[in-house]
Structures are given as structure tokens and as C-alpha cells.
PDB file with one MODEL, atoms N, CA, C and O in Angstrom:
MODEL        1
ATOM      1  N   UNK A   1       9.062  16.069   0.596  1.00  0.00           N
ATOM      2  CA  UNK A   1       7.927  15.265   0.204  1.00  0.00           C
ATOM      3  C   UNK A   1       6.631  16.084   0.229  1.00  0.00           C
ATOM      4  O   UNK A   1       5.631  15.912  -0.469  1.00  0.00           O
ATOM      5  N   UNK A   2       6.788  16.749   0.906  1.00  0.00           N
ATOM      6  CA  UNK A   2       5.366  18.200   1.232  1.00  0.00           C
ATOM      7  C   UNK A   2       5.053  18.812  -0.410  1.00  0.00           C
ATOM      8  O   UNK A   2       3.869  18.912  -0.730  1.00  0.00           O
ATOM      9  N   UNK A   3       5.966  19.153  -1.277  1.00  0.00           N
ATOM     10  CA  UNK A   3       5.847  19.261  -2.827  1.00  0.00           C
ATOM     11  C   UNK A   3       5.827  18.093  -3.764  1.00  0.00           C
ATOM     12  O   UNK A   3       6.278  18.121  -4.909  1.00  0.00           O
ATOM     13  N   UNK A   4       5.217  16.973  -3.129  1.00  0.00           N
ATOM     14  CA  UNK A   4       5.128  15.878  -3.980  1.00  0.00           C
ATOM     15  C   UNK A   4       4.225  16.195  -4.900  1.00  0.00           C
ATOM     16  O   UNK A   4       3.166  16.745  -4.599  1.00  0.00           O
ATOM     17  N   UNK A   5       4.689  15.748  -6.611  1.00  0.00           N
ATOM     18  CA  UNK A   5       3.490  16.261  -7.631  1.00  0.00           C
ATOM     19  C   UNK A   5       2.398  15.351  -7.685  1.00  0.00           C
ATOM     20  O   UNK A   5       2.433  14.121  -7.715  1.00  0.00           O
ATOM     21  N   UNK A   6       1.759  15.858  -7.691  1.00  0.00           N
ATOM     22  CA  UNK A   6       0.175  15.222  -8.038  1.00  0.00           C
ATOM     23  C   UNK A   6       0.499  13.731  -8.707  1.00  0.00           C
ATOM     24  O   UNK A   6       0.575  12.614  -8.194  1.00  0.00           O
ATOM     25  N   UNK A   7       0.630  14.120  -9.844  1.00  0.00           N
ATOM     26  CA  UNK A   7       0.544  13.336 -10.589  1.00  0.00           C
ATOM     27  C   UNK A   7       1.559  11.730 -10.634  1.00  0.00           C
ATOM     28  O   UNK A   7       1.611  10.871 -11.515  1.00  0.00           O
ATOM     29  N   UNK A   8       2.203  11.810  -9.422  1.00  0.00           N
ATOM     30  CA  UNK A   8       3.083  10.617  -8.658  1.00  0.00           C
ATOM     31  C   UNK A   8       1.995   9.954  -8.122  1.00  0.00           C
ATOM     32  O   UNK A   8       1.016  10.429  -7.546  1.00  0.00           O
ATOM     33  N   UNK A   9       2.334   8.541  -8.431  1.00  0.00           N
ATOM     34  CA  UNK A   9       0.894   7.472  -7.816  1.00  0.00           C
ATOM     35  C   UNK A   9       2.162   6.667  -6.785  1.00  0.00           C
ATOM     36  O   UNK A   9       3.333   6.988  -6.990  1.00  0.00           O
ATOM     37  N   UNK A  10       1.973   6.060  -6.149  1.00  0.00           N
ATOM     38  CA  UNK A  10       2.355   5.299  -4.977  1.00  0.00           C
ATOM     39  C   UNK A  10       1.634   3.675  -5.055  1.00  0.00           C
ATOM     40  O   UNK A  10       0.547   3.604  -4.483  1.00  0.00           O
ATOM     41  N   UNK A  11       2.032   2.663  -5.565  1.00  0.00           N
ATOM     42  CA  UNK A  11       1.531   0.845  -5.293  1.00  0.00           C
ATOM     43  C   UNK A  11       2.155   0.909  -3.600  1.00  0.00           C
ATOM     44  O   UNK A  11       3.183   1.531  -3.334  1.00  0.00           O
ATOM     45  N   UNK A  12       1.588   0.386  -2.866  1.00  0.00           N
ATOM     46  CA  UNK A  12       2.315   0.020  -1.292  1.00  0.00           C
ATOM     47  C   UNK A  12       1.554  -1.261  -0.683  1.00  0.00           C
ATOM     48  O   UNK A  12       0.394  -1.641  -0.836  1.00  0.00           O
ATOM     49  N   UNK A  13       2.136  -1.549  -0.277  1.00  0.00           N
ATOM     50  CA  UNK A  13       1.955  -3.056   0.846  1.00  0.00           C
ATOM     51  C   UNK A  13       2.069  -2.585   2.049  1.00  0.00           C
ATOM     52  O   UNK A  13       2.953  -1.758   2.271  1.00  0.00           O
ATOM     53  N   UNK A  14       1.262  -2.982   3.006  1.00  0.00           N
ATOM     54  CA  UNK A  14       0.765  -2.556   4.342  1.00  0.00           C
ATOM     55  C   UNK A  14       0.660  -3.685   5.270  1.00  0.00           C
ATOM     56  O   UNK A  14       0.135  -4.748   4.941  1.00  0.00           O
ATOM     57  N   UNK A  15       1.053  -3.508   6.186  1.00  0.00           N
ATOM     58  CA  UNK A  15       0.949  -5.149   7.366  1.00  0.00           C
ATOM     59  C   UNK A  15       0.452  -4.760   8.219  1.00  0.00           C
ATOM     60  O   UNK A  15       0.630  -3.712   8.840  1.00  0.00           O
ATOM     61  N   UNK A  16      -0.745  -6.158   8.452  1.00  0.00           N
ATOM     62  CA  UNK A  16      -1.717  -5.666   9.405  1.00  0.00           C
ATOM     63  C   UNK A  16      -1.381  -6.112  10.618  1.00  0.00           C
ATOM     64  O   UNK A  16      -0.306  -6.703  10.721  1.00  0.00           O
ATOM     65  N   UNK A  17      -2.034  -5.968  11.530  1.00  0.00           N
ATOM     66  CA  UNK A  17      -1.891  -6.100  13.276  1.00  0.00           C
ATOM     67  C   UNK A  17      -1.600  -7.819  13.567  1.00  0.00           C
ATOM     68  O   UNK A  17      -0.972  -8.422  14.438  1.00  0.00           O
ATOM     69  N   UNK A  18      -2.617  -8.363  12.041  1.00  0.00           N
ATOM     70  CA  UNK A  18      -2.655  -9.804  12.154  1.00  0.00           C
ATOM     71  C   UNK A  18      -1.901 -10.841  11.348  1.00  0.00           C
ATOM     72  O   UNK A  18      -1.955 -12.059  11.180  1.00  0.00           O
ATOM     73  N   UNK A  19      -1.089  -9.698  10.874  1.00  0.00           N
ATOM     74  CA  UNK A  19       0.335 -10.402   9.876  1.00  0.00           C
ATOM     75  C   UNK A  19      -0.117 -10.770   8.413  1.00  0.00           C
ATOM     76  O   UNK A  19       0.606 -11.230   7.529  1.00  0.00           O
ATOM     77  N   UNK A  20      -1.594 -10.446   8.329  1.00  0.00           N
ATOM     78  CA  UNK A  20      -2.161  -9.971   6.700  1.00  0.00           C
ATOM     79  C   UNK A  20      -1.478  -8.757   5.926  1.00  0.00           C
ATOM     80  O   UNK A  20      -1.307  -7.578   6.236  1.00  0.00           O
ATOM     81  N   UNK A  21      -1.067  -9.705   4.495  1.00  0.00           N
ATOM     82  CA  UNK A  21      -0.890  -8.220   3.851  1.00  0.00           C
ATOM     83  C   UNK A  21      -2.049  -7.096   3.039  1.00  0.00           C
ATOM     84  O   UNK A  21      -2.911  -7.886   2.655  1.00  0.00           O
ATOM     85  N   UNK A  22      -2.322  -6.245   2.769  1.00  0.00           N
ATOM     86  CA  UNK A  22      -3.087  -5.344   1.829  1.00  0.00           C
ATOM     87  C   UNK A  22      -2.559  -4.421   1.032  1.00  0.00           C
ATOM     88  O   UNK A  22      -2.055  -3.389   1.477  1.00  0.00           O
ATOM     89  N   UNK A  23      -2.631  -4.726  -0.293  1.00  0.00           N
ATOM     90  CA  UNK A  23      -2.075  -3.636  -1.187  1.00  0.00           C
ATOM     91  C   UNK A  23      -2.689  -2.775  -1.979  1.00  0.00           C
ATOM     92  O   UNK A  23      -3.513  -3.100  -2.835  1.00  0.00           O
ATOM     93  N   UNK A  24      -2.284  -1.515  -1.711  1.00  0.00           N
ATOM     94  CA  UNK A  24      -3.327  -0.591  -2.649  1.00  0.00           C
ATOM     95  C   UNK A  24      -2.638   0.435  -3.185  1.00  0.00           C
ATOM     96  O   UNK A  24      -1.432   0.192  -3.141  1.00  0.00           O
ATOM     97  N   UNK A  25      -3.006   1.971  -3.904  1.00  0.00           N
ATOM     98  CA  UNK A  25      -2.577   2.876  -4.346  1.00  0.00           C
ATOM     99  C   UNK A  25      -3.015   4.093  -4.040  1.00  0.00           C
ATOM    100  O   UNK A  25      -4.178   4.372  -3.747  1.00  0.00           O
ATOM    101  N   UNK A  26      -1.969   4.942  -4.111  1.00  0.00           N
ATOM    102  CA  UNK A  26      -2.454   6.202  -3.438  1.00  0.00           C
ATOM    103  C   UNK A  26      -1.429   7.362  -4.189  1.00  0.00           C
ATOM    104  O   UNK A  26      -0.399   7.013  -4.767  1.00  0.00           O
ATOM    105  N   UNK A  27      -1.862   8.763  -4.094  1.00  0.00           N
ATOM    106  CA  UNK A  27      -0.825   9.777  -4.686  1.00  0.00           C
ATOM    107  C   UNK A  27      -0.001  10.559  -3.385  1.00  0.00           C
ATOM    108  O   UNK A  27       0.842  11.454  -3.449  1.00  0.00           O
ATOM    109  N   UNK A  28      -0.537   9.913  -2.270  1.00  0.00           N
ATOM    110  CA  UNK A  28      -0.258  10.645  -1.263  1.00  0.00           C
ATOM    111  C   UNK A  28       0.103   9.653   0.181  1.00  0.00           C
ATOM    112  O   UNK A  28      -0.660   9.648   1.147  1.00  0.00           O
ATOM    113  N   UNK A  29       1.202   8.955   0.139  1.00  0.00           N
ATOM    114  CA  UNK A  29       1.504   6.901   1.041  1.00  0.00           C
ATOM    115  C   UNK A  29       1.396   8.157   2.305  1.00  0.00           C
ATOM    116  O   UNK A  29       0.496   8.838   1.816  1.00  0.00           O
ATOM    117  N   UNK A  30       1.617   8.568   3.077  1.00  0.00           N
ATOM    118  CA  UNK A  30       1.321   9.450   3.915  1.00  0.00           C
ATOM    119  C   UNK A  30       0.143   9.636   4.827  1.00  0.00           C
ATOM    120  O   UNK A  30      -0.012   9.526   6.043  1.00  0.00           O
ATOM    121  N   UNK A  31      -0.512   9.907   3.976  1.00  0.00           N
ATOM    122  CA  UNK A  31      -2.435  10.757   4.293  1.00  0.00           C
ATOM    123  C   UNK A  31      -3.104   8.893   4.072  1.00  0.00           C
ATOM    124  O   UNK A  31      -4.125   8.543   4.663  1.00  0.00           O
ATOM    125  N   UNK A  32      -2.535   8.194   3.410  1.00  0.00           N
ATOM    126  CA  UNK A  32      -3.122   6.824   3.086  1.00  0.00           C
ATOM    127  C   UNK A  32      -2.835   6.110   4.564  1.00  0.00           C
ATOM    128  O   UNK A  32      -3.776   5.815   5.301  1.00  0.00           O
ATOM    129  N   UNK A  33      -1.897   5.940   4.811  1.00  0.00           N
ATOM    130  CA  UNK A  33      -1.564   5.003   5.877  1.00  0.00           C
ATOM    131  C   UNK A  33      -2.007   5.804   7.115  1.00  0.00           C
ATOM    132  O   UNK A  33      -2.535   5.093   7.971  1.00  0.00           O
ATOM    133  N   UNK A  34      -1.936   6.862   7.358  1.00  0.00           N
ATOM    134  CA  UNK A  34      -3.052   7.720   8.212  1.00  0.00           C
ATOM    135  C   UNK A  34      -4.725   6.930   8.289  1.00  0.00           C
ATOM    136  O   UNK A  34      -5.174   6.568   9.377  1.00  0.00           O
ATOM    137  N   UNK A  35      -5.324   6.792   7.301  1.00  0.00           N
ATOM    138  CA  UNK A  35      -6.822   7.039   6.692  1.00  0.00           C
ATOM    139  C   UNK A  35      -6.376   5.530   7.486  1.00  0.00           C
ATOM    140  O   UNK A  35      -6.637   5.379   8.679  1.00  0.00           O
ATOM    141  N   UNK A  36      -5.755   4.569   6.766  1.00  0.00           N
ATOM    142  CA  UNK A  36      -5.825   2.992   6.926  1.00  0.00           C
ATOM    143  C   UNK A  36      -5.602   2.653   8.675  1.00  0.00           C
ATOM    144  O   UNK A  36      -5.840   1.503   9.046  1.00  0.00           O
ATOM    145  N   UNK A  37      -5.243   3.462   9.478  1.00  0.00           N
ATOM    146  CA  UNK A  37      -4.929   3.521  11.034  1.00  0.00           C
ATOM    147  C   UNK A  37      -5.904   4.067  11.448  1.00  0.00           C
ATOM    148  O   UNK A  37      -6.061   3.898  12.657  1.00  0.00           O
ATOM    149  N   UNK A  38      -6.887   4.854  10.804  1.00  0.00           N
ATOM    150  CA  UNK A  38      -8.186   5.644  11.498  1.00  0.00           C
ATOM    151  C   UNK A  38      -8.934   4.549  12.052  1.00  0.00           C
ATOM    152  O   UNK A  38      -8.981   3.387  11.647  1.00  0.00           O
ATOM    153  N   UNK A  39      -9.552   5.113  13.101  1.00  0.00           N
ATOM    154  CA  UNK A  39     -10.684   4.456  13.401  1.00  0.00           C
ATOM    155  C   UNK A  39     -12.030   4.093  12.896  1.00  0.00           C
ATOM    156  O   UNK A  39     -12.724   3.078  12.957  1.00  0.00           O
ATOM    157  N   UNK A  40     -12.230   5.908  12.093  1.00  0.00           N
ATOM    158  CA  UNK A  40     -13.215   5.602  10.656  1.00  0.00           C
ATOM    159  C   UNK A  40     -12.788   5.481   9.355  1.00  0.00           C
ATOM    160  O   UNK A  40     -13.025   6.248   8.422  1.00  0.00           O
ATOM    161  N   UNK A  41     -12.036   4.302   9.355  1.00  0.00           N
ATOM    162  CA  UNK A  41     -11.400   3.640   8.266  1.00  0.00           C
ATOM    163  C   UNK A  41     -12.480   3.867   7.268  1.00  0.00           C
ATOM    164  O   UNK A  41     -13.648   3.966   7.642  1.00  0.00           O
ATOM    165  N   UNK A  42     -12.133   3.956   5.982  1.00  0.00           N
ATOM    166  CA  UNK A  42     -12.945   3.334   4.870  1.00  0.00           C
ATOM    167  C   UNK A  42     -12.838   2.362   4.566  1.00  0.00           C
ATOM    168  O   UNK A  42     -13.933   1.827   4.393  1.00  0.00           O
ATOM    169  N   UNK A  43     -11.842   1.614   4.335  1.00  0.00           N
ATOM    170  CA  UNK A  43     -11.641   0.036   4.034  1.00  0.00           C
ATOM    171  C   UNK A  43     -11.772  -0.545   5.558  1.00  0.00           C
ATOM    172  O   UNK A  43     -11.238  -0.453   6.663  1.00  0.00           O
ATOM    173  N   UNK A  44     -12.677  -1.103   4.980  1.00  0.00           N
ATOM    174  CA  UNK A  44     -13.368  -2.150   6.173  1.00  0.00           C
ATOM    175  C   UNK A  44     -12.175  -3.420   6.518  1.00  0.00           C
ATOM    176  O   UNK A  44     -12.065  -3.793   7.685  1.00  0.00           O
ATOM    177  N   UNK A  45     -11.263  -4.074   5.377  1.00  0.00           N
ATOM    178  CA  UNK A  45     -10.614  -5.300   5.417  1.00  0.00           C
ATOM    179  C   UNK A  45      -9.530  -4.394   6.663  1.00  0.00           C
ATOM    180  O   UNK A  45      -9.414  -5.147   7.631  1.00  0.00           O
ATOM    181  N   UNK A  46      -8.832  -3.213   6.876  1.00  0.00           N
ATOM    182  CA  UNK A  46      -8.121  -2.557   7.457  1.00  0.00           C
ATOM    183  C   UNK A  46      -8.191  -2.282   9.104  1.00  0.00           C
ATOM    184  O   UNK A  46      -7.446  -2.316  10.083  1.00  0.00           O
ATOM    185  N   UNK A  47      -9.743  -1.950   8.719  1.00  0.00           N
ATOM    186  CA  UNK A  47     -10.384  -1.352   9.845  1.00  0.00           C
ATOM    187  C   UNK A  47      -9.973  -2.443  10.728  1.00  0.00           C
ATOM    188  O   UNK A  47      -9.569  -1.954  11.783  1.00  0.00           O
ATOM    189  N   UNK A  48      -9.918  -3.567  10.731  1.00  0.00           N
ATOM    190  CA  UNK A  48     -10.658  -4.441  11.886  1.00  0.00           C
ATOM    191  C   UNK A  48      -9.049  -5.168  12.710  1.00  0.00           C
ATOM    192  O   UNK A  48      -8.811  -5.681  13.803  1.00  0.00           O
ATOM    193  N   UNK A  49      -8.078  -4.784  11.233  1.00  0.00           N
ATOM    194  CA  UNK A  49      -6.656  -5.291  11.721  1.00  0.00           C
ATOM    195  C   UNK A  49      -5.598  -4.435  11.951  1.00  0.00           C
ATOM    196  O   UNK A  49      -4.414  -4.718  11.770  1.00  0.00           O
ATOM    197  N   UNK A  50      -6.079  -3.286  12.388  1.00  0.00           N
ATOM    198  CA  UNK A  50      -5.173  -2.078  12.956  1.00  0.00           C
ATOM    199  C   UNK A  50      -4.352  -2.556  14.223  1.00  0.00           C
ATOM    200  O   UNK A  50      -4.718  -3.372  15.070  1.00  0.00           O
ATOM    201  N   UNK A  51      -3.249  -1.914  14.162  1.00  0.00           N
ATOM    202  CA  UNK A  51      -2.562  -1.017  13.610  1.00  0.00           C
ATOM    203  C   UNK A  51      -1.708  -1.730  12.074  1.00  0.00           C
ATOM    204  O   UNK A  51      -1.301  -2.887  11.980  1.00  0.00           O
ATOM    205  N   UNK A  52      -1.634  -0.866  11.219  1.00  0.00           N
ATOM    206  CA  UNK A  52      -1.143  -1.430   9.870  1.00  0.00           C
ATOM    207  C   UNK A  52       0.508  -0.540  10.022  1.00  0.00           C
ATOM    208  O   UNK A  52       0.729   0.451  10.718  1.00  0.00           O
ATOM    209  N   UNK A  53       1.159  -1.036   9.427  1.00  0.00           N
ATOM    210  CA  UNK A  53       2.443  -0.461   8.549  1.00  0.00           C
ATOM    211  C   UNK A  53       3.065  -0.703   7.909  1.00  0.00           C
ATOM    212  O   UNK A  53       3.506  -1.843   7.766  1.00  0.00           O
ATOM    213  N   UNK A  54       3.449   0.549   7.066  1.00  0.00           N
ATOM    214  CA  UNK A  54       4.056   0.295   5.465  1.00  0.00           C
ATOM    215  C   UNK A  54       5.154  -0.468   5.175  1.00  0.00           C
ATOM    216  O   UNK A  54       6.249   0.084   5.287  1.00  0.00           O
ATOM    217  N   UNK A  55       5.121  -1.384   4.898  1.00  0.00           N
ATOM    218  CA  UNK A  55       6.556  -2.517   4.503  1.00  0.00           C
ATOM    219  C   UNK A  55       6.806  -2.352   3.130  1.00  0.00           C
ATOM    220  O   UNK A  55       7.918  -2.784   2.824  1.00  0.00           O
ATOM    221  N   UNK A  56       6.301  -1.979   2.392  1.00  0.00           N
ATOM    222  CA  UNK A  56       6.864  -1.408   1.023  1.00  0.00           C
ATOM    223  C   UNK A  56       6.250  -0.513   0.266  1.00  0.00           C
ATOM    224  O   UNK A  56       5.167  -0.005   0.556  1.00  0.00           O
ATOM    225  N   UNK A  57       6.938  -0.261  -0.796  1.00  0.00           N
ATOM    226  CA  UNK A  57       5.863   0.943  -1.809  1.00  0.00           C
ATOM    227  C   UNK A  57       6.932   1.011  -3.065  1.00  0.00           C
ATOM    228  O   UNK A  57       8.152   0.847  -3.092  1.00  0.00           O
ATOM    229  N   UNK A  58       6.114   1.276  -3.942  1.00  0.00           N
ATOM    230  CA  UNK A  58       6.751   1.727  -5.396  1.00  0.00           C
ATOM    231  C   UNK A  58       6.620   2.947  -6.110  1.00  0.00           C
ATOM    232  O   UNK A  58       5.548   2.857  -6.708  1.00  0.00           O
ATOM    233  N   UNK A  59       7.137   4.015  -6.354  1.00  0.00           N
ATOM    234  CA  UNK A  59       6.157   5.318  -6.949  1.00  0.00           C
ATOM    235  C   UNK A  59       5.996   5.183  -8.835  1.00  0.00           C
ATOM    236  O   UNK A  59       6.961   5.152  -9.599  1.00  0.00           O
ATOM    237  N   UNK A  60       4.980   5.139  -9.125  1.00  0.00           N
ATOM    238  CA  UNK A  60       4.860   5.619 -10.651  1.00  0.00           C
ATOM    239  C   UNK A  60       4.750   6.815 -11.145  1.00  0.00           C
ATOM    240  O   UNK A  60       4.801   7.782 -10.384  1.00  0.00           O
ATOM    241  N   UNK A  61       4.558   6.998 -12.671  1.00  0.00           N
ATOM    242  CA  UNK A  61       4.391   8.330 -13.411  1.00  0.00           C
ATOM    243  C   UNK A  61       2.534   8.289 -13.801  1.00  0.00           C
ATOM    244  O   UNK A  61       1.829   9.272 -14.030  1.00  0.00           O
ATOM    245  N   UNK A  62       2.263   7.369 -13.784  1.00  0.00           N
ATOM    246  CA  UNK A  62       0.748   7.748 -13.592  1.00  0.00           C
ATOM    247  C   UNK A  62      -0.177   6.494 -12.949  1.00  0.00           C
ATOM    248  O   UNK A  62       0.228   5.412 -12.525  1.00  0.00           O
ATOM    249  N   UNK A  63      -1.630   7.032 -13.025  1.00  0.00           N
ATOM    250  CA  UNK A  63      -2.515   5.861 -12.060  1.00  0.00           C
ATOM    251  C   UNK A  63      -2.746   4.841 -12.719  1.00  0.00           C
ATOM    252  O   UNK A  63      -2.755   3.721 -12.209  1.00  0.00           O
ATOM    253  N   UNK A  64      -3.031   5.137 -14.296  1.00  0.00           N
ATOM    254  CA  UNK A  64      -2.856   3.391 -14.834  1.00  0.00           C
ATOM    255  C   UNK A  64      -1.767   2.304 -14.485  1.00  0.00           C
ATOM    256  O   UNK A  64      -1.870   1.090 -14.309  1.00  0.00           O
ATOM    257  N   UNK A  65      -0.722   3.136 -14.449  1.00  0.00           N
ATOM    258  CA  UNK A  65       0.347   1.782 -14.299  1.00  0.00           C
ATOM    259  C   UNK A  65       0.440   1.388 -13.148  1.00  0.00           C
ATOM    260  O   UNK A  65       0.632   0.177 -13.042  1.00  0.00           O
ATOM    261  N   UNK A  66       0.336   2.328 -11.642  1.00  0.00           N
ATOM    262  CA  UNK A  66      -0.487   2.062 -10.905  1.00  0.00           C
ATOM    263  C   UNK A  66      -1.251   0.902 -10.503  1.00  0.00           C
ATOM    264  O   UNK A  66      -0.798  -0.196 -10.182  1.00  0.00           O
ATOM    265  N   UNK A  67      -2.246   1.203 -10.546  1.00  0.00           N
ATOM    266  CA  UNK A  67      -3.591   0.103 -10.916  1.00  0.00           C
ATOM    267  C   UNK A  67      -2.668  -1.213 -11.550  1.00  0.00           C
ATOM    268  O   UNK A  67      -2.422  -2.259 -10.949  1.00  0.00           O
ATOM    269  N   UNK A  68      -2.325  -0.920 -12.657  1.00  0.00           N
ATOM    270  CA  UNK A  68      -1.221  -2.577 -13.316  1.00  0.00           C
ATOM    271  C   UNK A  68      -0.496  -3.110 -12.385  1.00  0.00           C
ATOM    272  O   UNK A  68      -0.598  -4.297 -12.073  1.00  0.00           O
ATOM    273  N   UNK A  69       0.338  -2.264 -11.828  1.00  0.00           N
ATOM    274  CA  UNK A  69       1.100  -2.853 -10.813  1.00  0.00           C
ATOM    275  C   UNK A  69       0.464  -3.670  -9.683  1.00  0.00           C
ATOM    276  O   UNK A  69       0.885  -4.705  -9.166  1.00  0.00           O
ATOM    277  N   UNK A  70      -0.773  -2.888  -9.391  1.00  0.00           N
ATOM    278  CA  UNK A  70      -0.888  -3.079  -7.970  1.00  0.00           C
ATOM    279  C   UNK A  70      -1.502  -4.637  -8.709  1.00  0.00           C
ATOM    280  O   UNK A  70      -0.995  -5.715  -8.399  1.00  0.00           O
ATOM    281  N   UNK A  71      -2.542  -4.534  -9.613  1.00  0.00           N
ATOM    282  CA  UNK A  71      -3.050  -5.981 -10.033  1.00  0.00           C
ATOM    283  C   UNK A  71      -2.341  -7.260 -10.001  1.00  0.00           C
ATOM    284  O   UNK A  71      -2.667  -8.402  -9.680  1.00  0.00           O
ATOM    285  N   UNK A  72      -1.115  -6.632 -10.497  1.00  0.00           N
ATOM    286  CA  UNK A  72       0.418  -7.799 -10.387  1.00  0.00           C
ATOM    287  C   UNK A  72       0.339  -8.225  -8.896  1.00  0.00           C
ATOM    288  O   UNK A  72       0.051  -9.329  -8.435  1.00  0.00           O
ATOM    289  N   UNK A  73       0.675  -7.040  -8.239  1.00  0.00           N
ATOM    290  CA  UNK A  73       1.384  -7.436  -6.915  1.00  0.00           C
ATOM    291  C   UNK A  73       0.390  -8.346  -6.171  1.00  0.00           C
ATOM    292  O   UNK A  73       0.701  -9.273  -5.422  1.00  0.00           O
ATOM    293  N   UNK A  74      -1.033  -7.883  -6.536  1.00  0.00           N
ATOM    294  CA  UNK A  74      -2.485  -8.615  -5.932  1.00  0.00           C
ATOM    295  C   UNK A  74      -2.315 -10.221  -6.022  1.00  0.00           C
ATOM    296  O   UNK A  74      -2.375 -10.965  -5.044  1.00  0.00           O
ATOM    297  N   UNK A  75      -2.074 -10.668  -7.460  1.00  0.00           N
ATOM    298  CA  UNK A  75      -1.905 -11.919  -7.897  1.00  0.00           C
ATOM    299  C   UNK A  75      -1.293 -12.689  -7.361  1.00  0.00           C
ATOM    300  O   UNK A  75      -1.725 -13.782  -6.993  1.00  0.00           O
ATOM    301  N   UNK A  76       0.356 -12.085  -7.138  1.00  0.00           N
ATOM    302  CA  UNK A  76       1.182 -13.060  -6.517  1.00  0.00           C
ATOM    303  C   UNK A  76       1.175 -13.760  -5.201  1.00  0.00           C
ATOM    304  O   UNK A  76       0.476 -12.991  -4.540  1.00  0.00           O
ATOM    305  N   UNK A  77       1.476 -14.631  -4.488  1.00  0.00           N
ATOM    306  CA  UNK A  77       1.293 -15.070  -3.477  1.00  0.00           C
ATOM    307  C   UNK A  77       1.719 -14.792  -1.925  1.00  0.00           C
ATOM    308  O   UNK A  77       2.844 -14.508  -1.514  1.00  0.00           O
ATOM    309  N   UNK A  78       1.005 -14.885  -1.479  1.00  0.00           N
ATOM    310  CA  UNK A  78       2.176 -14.126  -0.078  1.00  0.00           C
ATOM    311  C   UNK A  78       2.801 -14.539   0.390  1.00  0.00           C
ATOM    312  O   UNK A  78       2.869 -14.322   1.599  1.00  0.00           O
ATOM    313  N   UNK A  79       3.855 -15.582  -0.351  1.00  0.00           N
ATOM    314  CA  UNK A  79       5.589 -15.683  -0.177  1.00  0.00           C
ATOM    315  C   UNK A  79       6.212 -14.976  -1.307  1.00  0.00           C
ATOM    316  O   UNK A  79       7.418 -14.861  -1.527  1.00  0.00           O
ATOM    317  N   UNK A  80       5.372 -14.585  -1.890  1.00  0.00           N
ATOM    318  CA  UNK A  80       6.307 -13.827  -3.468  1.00  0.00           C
ATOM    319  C   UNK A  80       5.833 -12.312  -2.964  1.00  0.00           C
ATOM    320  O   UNK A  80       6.377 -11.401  -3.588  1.00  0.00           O
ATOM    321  N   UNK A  81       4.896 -11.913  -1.922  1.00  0.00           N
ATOM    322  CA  UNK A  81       4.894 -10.337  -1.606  1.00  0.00           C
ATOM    323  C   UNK A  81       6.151 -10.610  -0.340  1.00  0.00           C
ATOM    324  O   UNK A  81       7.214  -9.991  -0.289  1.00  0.00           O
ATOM    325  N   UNK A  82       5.815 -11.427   0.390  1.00  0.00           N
ATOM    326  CA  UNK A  82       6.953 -10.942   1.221  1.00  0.00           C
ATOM    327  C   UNK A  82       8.490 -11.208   0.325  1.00  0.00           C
ATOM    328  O   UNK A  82       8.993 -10.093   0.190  1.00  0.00           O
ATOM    329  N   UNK A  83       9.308 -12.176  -0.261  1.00  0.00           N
ATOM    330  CA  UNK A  83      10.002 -11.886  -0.698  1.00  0.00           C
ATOM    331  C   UNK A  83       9.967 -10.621  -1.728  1.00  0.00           C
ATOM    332  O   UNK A  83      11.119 -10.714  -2.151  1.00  0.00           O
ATOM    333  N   UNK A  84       9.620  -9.922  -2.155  1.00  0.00           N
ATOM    334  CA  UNK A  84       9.239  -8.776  -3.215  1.00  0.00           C
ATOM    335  C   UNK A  84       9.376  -7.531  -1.809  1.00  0.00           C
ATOM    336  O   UNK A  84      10.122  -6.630  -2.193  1.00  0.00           O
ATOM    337  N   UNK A  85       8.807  -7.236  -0.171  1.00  0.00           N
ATOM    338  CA  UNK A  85       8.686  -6.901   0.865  1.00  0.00           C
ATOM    339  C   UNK A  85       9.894  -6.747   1.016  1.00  0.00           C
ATOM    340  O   UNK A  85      10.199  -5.555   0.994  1.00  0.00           O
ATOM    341  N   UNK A  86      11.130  -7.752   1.230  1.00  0.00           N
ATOM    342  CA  UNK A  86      12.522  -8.053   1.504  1.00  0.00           C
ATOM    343  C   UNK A  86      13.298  -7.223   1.011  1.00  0.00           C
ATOM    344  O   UNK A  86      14.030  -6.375   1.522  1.00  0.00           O
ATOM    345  N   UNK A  87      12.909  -7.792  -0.966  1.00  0.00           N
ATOM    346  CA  UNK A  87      13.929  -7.278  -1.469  1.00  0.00           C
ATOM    347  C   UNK A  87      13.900  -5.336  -1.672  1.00  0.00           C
ATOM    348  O   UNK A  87      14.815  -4.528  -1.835  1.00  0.00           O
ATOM    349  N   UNK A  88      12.607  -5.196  -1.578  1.00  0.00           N
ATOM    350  CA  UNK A  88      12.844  -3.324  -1.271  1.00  0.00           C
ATOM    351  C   UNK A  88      13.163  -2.999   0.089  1.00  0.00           C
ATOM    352  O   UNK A  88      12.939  -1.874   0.535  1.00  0.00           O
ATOM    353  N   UNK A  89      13.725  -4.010   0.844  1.00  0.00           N
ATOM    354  CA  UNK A  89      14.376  -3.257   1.789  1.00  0.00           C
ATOM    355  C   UNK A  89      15.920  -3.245   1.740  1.00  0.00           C
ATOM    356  O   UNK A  89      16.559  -2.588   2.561  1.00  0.00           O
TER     357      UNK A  89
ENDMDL
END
């Protein structure tokens, strides 16, 4: 995974300390879920419900579809992320 190409985008779902989900994108689910456990979080919605961990992820071929995906996954409800959560396990 250390030669992961650039150009691989990552959609992932993250569970927070408070059983909230957050989904976002990244080229690097790794260095992301790191940043999202920092203390000097950038995302503030993260910051405050640490510790987070990754309950799912999807990889694409680029950041638009990306971004599409993640918009999808945003929409649906959070019985359709956790079943969607399930079924990638």
C-alpha cells in the first residue's frame, strides 16, 4: 500500500466515538484517518467525536467519481449507510 498511485481516490465512512457516521474522500484512507484522530483536527464535526474508525471505504480511478460517490453515500440515510457498512464487510 506504501506504492499506492496517486491517482487512486478512496470514498470511506468513519464512526465516531458517538456512534455518528462521517463520510469523506481521500487518496491516501491512512494519513486521513490519522488527520481525523488528531487532536488538531481540521474537520471540526470529527474533532469533537474522537476517537473515529474506518467501517468502510471504496477505492476509485479518479476524484470526480469520488466526490459522486461520496454525494450518493451523503444522501442516503443512516440505516442505508450502515446496511451499505455491513454489506462491505
Amino acid at each position: 500500500m506504501a506504492n499506492k498511485p496517486i491517482n487512486d481516490w478512496s470514498v470511506y465512512i468513519i464512526r465516531c466515538a458517538d456512534q455518528s457516521l462521517y463520510t469523506g474522500v481521500t487518496t491516501d484512507i491512512n494519513r486521513r484517518i490519522a488527520e481525523h484522530n488528531s487532536p488538531d483536527s481540521i474537520t471540526r464535526y470529527t474533532r469533537v467525536r474522537q476517537p473515529v474508525s474506518l467501517v468502510y471505504h471504496e477505492t476509485l480511478s479518479d476524484r470526480s467519481s469520488a466526490c459522486k460517490r461520496e454525494h450518493q453515500i451523503k444522501k442516503l440515510s443512516r440505516l442505508q449507510k450502515l446496511t451499505l457498512v455491513q454489506a462491505g464487510n
